[in-house]
TORKOL-4160 file (C-alpha; in steps of 0.2 Angstrom, whole numbers, padded with zeros to 4 digits, m for minus):
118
<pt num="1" X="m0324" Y="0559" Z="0083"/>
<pt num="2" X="m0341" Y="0565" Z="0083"/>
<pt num="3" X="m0358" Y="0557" Z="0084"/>
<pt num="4" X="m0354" Y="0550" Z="0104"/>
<pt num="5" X="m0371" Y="0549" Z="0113"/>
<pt num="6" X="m0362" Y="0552" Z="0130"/>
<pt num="7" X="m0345" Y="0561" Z="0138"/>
<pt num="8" X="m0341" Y="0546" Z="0148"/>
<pt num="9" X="m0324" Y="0539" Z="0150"/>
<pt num="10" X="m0312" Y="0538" Z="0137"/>
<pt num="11" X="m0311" Y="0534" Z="0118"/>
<pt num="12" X="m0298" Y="0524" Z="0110"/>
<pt num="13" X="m0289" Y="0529" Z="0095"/>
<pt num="14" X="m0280" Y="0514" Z="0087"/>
<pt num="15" X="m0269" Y="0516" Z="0072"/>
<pt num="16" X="m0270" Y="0498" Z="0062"/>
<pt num="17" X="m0254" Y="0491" Z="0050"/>
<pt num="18" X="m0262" Y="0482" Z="0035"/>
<pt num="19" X="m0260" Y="0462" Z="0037"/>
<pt num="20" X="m0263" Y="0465" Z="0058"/>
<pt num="21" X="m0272" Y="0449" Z="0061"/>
<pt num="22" X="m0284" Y="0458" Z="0075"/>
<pt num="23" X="m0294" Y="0470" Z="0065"/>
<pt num="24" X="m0304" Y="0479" Z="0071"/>
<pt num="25" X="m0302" Y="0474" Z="0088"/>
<pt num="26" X="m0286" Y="0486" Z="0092"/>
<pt num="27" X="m0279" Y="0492" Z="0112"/>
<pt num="28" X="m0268" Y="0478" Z="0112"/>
<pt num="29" X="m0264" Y="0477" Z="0095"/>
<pt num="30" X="m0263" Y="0492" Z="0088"/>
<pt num="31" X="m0246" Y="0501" Z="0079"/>
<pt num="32" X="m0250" Y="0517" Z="0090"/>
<pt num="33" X="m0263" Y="0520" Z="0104"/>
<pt num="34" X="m0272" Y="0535" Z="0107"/>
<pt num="35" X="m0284" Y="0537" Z="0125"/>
<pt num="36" X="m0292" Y="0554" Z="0127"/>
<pt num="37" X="m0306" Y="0560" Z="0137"/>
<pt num="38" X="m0325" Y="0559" Z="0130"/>
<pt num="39" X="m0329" Y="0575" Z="0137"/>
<pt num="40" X="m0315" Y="0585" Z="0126"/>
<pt num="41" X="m0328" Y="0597" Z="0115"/>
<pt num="42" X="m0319" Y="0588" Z="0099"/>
<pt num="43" X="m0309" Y="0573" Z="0102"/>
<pt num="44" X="m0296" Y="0574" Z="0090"/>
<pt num="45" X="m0279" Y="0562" Z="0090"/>
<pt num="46" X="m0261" Y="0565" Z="0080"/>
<pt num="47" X="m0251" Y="0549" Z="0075"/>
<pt num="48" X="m0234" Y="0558" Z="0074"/>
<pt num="49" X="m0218" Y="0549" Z="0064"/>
<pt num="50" X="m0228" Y="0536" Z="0054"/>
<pt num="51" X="m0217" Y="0528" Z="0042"/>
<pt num="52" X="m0224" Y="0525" Z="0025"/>
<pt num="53" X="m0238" Y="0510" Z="0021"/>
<pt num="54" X="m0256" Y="0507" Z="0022"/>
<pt num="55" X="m0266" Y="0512" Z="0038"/>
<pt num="56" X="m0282" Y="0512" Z="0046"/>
<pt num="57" X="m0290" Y="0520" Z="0061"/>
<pt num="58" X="m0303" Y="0511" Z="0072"/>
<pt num="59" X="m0310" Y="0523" Z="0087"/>
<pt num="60" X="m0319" Y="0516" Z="0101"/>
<pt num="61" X="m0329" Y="0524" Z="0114"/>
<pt num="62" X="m0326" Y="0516" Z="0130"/>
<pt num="63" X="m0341" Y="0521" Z="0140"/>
<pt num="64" X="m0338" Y="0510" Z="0155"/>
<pt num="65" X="m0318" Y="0512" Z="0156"/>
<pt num="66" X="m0313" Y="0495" Z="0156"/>
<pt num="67" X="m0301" Y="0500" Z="0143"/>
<pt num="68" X="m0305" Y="0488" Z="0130"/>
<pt num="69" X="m0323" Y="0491" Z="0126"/>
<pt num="70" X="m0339" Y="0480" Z="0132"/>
<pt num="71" X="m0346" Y="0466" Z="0117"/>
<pt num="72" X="m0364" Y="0458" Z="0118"/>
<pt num="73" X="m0362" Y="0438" Z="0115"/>
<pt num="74" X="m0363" Y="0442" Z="0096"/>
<pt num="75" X="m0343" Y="0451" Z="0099"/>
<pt num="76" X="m0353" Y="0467" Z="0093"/>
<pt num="77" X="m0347" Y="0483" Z="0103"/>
<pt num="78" X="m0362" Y="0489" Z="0116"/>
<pt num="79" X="m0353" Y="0507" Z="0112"/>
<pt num="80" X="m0350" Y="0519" Z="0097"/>
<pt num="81" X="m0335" Y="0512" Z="0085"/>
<pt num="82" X="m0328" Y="0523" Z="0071"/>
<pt num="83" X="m0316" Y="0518" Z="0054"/>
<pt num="84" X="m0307" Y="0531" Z="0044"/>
<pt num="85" X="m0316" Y="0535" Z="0029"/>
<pt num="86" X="m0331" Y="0526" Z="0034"/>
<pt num="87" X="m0346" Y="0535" Z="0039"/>
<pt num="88" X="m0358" Y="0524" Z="0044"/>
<pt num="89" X="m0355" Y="0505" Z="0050"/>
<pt num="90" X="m0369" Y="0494" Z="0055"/>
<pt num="91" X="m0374" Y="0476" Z="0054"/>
<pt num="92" X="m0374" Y="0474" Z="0036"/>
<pt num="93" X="m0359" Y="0488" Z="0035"/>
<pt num="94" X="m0345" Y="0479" Z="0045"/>
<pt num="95" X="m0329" Y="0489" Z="0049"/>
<pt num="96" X="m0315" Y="0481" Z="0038"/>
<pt num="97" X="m0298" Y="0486" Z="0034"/>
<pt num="98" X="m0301" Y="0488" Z="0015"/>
<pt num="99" X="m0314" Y="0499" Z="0019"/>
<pt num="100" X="m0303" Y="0511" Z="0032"/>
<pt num="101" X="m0287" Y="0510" Z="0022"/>
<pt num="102" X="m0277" Y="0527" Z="0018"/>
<pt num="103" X="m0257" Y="0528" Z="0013"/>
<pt num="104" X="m0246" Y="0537" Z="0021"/>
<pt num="105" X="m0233" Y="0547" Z="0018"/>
<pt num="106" X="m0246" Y="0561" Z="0013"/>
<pt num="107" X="m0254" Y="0571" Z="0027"/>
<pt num="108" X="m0270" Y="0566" Z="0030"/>
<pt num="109" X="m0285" Y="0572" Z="0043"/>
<pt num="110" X="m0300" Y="0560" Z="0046"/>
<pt num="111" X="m0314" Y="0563" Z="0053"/>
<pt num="112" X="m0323" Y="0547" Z="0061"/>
<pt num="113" X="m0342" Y="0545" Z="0066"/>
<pt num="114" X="m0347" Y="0534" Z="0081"/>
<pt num="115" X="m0358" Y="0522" Z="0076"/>
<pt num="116" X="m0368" Y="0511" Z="0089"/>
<pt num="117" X="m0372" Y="0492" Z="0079"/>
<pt num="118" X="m0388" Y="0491" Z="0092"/>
């Protein structure tokens, strides 16, 4: 993930199952969770033994570490937010599922911006 404008706590890397009814939102949701540390030089995550299907990856810096992100009262994340095959999100570019979606079985590297909504 790159584009993070600090190295505080932890980002969350969450592997999304098409028809998951909690997109985007994704700890306690998620297929597979990934935490790392902000401060790695370039956070990267592997999802090993993923069966076939359609997939996306939501990131989510959690600055503050409570593990699930901060929201203003508009449910917008105060920190950066990243979608597979998605550069740049922003108010009129809101993450969605069709947006992030890749198939497995092939390989597949992504690379994932941080974007801050604010």
């Amino acid at each position: 993930m790159e584009g993070l404008r600090s190295t505080k706590d932890a980002i969350w890397f969450c592997l999304m199952k098409e028809g998951q009814s909690d997109f985007p939102k994704c700890v306690n949701a998620a297929m597979a969770v990934a935490r790392i540390k902000a401060a790695v030089a370039t956070p990267t995550v592997t999802f090993q033994n993923v069966a076939p299907g359609t997939y996306a990856v939501t990131a989510m810096h959690d600055e503050s570490g409570t593990g699930d992100g901060e929201f203003n009262v508009a449910g917008l994340p105060k920190s950066g937010v990243g979608l597979s095959n998605v550069p740049t999100l922003g108010m009129m570019n809101l993450p969605t599922f069709e947006k992030g979606r890749f198939t497995v079985p092939e390989t597949k590297t992504l690379s994932i911006k941080a974007n801050h909504l604010f």
